[in-house]
C-alpha positions, 0 to 999 in steps of 0.5 A: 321214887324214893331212896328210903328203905321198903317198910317191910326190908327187914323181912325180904331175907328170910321170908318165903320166896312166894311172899316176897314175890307178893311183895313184888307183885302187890308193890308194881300194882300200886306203881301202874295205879299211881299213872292215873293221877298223872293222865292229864299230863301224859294226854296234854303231852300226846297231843302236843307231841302229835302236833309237832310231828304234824308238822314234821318234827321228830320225837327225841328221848334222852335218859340214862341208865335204866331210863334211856334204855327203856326210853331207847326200847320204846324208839325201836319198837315204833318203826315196826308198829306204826310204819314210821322213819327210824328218825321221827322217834329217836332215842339218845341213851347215856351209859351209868358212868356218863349219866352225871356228865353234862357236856354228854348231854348238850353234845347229845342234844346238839347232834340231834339238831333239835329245832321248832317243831321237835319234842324232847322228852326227859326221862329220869327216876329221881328227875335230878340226871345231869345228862338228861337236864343238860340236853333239855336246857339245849333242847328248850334253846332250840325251841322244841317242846320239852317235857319231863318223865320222872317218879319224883314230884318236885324234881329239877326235870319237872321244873325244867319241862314245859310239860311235868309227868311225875308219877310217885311210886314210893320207896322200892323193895330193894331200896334205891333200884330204879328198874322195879316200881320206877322202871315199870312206870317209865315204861307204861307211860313211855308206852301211852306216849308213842302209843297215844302219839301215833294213834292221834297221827293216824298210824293205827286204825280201830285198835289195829296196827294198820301200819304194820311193817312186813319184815317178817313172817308174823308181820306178814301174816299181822297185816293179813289178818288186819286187812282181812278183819277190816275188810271182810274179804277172804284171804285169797283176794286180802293176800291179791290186794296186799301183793298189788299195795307193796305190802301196805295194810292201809291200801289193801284195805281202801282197795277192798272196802271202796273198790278201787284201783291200787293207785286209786286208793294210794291217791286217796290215803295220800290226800287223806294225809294217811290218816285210815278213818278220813280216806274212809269217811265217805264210805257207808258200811265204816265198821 
């Protein structure tokens, strides 16, 4: 992230709206191609995220600003996608006019009564946010693993993370405005972060949200069409098994595929630690 002008700024004013847009366009490809380099950060970060969780430790971001709001974003949409607690992804957002307060960030981080088996993840454009640092000097105290998501190679975030993902973005088009190229990049990474987190925990199943929570129509139908699609069975008999499970896509699927009872099938994917593909390992016709 760069607070240089774009080498083409003297031109935004005037020329056309479709170039700009180019611009744009062009600009937000090279920011999603520059995540590549950092990959193996990002995956050594997944996998000790999932470990922590594993154990029963909770996922917390801290960011301000355009970065905790995004961070606050991805938090929210985990429930629903994965089936977890509100509490296992928490997102802990300060406001622009907070973001250089370091007592915010070590109250914020005090709250979170962070421990051993937590992770903190750091979220800043530039790497140099005194709320986000201050909470992860408090984080890092408490024992959790701490890791740092910033567009600024060398930044004060990386040197304070056990785990440093800094993804050079380059000058924006409108110098300094974190929430283009920056924003992008926060929110694709944060994105392989929850994702690649819940998927080595067992919360998906062959690309499918196999957790899903029905709190809504579209839900419903979501987790109808995964049992359905898993299964081969028609819909009268996934809609049967959906109704016996409480809803549970999971179950529904054990109960078609391997025959069993509803507390049959829930015993299993207990045992299995919820994880889909182990209570289904001994089942021959795995697609």
């Amino acid at each position: 992230m760069s607070e240089k002008a774009h080498p083409r700024a003297d031109e935004l004013s005037t020329i056309s709206t479709l170039e700009l847009l180019e611009i744009m366009h062009g600009e937000d490809r090279f920011a999603v191609k520059a995540v590549h380099s950092s990959l193996g950060q990002i995956a050594a970060a997944v996998d000790q995220i999932a470990a922590r969780l594993r154990e029963g430790g909770r996922l917390h971001y801290f960011g301000a600003g355009t970065s905790g709001l995004l961070a606050a974003l991805d938090a929210a949409e985990c429930p629903a996608t994965f089936g977890v607690s509100p509490e296992m992804v928490q997102a802990h957002h300060a406001e622009d006019v907070f973001e250089d307060d370091r007592g915010k960030g070590r109250e914020a981080a005090r709250q979170a009564g962070l421990g051993p088996v937590d992770a903190a993840v750091g979220v800043s454009a530039g790497g140099r946010t005194a709320f986000v640092l201050a909470a992860l000097e408090v984080a890092r105290a408490s024992g959790a693993l701490v890791v740092g998501l910033s567009c600024a190679p060398g930044s004060p975030l990386g040197a304070a993370a056990d785990i440093a993902i800094e993804v050079e973005t380059g000058p924006e088009v409108i110098a300094g405005s974190t929430r283009l190229k920056a924003g992008t990049v926060q929110k694709v990474v944060l994105n392989m972060i929850s994702t690649g987190v819940f998927t080595r925990l067992g919360r998906t199943y062959r690309g499918r949200m196999v957790d899903v929570v029905g709190a809504n129509e579209k839900l419903r139908d979501r987790a109808a069409r995964i049992v359905n699609d898993l299964s081969g069975a028609p819909r009268d008999e996934v809609d049967r098994a959906l109704a016996e499970a409480h809803g549970s896509a999971k179950v529904a699927i054990l109960m078609l595929r391997c025959g069993l009872a509803e507390p049959d099938a829930r015993a299993r994917l207990s045992s299995a630690a919820g994880d889909l593909t182990v209570a289904l390992g001994d089942v021959q016709d795995v697609r």
